[in-house]
C-alpha positions in Angstrom: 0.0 0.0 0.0 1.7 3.2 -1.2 1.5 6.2 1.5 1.8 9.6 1.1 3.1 12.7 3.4 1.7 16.2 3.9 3.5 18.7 5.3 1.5 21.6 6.3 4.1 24.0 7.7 7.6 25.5 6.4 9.9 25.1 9.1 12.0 22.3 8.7 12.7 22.9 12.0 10.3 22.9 13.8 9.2 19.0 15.4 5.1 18.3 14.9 3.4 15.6 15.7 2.7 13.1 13.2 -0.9 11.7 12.6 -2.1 9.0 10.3 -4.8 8.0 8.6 -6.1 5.5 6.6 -8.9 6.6 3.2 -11.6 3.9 3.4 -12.6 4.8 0.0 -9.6 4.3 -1.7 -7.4 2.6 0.8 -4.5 4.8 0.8 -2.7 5.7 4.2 -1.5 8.9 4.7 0.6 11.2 7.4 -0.4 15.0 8.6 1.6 17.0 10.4 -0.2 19.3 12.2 0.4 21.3 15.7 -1.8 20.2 18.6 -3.7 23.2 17.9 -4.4 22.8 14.4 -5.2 19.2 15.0 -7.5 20.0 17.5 -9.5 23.2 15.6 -9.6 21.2 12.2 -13.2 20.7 11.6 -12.4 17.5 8.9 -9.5 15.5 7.3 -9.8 14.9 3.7 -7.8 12.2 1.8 -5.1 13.6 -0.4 -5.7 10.7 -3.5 -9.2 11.1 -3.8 -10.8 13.9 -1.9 -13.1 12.0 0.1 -13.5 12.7 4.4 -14.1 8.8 5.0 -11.0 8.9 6.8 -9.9 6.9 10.1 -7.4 7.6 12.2 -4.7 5.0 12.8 -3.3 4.1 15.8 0.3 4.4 16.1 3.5 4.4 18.0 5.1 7.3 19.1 8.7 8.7 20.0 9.3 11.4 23.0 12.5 13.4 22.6 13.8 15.1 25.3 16.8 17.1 26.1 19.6 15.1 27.5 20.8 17.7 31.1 24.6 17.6 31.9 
């Protein structure tokens, strides 16, 4: 199954988290990476191969980084 990325900021930078989805439609998985806030106020998530909402979220692992203290 292919997957796609979208990156909706422009700092390289800058760590987001990382949330993905599945299209029921058309079966393709796909990654957003959206602040908490902009996860949070986004009304709907749309599929990026064929337009359709009939997403579902995917449950996934996740990887803390912290600062390392001397």
């Amino acid at each position: 199954m292919a997957s796609c990325v979208i990156t909706l900021w422009t700092q390289e930078e800058v760590i987001m988290p990382a949330y993905e989805y599945i299209c029921k439609d058309c079966k393709k998985e796909f990654t957003l990476f959206l602040s908490i806030k902009e996860f949070e106020t986004r009304p709907k998530i749309n599929c990026p191969n064929c337009q359709s909402d009939n997403v579902a979220k995917k449950f996934t692992s996740f990887f803390a980084k912290t600062s390392k203290k001397s």
